[in-house]
N, CA, C and O of each residue as an XYZ file, in Angstrom:
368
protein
N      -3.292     15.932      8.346
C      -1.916     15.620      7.996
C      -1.496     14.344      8.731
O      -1.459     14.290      9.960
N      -1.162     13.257      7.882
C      -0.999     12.197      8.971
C       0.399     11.921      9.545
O       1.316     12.304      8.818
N       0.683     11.445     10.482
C       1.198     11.567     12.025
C       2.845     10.513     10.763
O       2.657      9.964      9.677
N       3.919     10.605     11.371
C       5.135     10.016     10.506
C       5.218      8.472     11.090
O       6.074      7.693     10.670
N       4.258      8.102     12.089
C       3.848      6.486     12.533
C       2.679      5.911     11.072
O       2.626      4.859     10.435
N       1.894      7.178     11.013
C       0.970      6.721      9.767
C       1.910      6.339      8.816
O       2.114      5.163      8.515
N       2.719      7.670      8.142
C       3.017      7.773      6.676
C       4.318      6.241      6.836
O       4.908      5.938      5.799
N       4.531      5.689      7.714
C       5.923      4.562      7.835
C       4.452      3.408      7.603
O       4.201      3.095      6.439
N       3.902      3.056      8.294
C       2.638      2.253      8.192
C       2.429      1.873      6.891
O       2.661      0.722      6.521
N       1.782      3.205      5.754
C       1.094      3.635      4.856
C       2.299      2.979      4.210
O       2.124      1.763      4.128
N       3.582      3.423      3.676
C       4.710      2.937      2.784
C       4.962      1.701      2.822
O       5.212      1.135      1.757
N       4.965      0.720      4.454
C       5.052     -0.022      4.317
C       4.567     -0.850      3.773
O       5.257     -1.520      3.005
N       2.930     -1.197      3.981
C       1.771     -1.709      3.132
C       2.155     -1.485      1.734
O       2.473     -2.356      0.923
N       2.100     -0.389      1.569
C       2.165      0.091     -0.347
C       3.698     -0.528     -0.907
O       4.039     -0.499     -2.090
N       4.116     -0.811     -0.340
C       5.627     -0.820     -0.908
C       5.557     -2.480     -1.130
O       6.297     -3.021     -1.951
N       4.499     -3.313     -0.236
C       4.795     -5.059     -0.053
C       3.280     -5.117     -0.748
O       3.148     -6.144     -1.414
N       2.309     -4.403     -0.747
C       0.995     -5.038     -1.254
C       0.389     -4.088     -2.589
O      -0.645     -4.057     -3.257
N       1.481     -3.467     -2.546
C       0.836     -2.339     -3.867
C      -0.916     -1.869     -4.056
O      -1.136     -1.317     -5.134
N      -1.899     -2.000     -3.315
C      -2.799     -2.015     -3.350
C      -3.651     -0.958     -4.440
O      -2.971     -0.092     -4.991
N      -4.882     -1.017     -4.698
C      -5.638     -0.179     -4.897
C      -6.605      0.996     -4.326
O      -7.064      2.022     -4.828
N      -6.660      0.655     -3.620
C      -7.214      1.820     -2.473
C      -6.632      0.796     -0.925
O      -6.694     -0.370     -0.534
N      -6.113      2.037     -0.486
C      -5.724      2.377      1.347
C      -6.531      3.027      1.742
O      -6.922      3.905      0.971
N      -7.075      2.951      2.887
C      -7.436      3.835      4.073
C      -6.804      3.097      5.569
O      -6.916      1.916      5.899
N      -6.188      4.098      6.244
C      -5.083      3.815      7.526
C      -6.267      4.799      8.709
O      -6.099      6.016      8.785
N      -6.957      4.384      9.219
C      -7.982      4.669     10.272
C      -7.044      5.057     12.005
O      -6.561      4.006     12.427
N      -6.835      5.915     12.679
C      -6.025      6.409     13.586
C      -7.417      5.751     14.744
O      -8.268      6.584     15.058
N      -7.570      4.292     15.312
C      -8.541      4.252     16.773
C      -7.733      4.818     17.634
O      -8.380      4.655     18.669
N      -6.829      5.338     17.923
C      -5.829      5.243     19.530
C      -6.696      6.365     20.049
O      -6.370      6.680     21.193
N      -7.749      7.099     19.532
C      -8.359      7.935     21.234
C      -9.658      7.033     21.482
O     -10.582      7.406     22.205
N      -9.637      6.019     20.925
C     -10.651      4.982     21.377
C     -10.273      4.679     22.583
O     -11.198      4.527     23.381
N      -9.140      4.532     23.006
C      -8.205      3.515     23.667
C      -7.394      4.487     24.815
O      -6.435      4.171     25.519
N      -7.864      5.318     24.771
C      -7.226      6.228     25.442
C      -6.863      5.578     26.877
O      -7.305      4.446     27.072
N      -6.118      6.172     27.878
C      -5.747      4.974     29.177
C      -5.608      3.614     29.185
O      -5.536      2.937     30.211
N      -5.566      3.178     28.008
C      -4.589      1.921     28.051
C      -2.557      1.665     28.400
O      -1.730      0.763     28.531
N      -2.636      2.802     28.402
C      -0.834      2.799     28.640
C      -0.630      1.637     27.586
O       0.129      0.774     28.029
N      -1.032      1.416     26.499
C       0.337      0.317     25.139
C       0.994      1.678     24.192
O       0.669      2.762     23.708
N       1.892      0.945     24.303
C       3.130      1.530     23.427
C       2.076      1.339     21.911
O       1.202      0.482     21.784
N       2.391      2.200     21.063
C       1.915      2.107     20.038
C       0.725      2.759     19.641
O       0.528      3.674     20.439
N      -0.044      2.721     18.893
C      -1.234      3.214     17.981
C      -2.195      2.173     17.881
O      -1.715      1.041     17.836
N      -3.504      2.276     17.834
C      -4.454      1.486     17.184
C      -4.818      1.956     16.077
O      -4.741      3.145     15.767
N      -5.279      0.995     15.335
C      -5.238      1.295     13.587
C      -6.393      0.561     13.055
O      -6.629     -0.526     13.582
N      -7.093      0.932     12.178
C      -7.905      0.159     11.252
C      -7.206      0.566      9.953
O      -6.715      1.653      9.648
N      -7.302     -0.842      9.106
C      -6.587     -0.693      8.004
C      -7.754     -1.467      6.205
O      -7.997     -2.622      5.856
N      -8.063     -0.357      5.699
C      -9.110     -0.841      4.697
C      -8.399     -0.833      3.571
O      -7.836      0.101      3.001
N      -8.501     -2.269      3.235
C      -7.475     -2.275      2.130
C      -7.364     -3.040      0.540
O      -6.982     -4.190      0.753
N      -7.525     -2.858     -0.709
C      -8.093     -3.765     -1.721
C      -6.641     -3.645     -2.445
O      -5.925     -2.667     -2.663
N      -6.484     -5.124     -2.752
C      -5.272     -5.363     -3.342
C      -5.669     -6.446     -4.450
O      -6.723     -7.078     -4.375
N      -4.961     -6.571     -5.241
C      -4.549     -7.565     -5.957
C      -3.715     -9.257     -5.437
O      -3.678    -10.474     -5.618
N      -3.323     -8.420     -4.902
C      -2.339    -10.104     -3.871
C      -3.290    -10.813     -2.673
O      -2.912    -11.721     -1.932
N      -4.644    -10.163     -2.666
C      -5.069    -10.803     -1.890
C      -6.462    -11.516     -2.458
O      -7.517    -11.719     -1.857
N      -6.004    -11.894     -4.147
C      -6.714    -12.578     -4.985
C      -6.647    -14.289     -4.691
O      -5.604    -14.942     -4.659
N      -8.073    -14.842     -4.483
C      -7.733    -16.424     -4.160
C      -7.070    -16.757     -2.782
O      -6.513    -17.842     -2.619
N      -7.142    -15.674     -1.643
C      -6.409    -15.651     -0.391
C      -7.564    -15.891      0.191
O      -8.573    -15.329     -0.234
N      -7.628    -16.883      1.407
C      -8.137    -16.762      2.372
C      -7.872    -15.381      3.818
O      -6.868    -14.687      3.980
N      -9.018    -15.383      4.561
C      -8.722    -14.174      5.710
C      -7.870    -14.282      5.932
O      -7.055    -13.536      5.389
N      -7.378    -15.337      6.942
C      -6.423    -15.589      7.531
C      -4.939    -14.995      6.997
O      -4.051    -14.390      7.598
N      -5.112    -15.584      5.142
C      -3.835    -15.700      4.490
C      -3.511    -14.041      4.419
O      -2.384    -13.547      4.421
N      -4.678    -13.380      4.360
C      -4.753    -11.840      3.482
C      -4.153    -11.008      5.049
O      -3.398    -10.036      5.041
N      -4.533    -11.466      5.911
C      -4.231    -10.961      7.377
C      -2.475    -11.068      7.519
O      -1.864    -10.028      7.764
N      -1.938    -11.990      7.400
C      -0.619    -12.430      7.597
C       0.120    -11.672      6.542
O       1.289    -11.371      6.784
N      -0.369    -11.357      5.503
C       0.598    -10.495      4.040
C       0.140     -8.946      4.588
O       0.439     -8.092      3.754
N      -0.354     -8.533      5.498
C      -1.124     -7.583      5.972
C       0.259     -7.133      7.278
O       0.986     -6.140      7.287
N       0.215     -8.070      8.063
C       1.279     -7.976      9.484
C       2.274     -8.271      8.468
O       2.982     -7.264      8.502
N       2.898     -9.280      7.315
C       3.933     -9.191      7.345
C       4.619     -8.029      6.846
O       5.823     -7.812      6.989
N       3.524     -7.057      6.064
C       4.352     -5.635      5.638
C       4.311     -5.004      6.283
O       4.162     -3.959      5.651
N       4.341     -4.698      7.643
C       4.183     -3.560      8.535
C       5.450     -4.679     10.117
O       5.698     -4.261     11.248
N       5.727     -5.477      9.747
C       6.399     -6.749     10.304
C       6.887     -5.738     11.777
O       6.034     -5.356     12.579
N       8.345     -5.418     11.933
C       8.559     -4.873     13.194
C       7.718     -3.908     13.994
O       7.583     -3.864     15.217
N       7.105     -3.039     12.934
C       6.270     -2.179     13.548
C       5.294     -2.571     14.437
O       4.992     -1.872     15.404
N       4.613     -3.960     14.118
C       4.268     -4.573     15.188
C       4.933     -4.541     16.951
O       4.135     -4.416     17.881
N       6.165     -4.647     17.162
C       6.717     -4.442     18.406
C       6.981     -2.952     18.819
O       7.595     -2.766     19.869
N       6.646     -2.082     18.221
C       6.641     -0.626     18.506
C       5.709      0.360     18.244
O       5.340      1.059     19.188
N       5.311      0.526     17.260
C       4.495      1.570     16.386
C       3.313      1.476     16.312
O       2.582      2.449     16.130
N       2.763     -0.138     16.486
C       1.252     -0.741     16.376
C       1.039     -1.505     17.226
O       1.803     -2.457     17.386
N      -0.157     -1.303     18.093
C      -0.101     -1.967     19.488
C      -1.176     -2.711     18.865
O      -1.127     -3.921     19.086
N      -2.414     -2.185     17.934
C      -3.650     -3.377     17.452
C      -3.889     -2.463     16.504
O      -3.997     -1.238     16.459
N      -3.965     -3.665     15.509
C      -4.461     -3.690     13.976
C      -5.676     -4.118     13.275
O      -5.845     -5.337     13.256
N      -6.467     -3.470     12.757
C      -8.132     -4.132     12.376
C      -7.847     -4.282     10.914
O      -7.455     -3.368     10.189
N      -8.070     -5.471     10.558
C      -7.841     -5.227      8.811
C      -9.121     -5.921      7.958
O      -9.526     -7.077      7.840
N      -9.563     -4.573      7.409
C     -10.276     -5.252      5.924
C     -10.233     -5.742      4.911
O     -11.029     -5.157      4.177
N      -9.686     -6.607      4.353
C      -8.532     -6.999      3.432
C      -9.989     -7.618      2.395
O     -10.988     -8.216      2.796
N      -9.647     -7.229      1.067
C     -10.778     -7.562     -0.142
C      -9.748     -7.653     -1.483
O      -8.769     -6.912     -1.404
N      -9.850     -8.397     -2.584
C      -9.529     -8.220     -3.649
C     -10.040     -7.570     -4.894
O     -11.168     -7.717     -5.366
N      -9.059     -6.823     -5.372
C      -9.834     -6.118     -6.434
C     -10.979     -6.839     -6.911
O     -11.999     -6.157     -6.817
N     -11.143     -7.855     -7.336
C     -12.067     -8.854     -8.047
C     -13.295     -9.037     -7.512
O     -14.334     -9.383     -8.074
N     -13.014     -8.683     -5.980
C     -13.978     -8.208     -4.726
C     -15.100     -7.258     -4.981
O     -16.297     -7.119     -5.233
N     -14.007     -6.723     -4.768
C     -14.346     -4.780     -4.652
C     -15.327     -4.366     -6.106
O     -16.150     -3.505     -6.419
N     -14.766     -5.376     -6.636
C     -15.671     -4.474     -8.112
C     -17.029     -5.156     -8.603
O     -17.887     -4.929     -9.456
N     -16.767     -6.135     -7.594
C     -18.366     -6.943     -7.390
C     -19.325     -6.841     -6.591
O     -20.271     -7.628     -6.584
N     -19.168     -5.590     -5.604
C     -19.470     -4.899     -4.357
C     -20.411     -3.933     -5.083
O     -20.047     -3.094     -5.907
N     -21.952     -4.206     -4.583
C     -22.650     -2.725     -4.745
C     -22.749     -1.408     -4.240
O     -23.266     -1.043     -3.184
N     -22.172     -0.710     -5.151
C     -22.474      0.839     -4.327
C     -23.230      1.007     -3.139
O     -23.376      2.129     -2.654
């Protein structure tokens, strides 16, 4: 059942990148005794908007939908960012 830091995460993404497949990865017992505010996260993610995007670009539309949560909710973010056009050129 995921945690109401996930499901705010999860909406946010979906609501700014509409994607095709999410997966929201929980690292924070990686990290355990770090004392940061927040969660660590891996975030696997195939969208459409991140067609003709560079990393960089697909990374930044990535932080900007999850934007404040950055100063509270998400202490570090891993992102896989692919375009459908990607993904469906990807061998099993």
């Amino acid at each position: 059942m995921p945690t109401e830091r996930e499901q705010l995460i999860r909406q946010r993404i979906e609501d700014a990148l509409r994607p095709q497949s999410l997966e929201l990865i929980d690292d924070s017992h990686l990290h355990a005794g770090h004392g940061a505010t927040g969660g660590h996260y891996t975030v696997r993610i195939v969208s459409d908007a991140f067609e003709g995007k560079t990393l960089l670009q697909r990374h930044r539309l990535v932080f900007d939908a999850v934007g404040d949560l950055m100063q509270s909710e998400i202490h570090a973010l891993s992102i896989e960012a692919s375009s459908t056009a990607e993904q469906a050129n990807t061998p099993a």
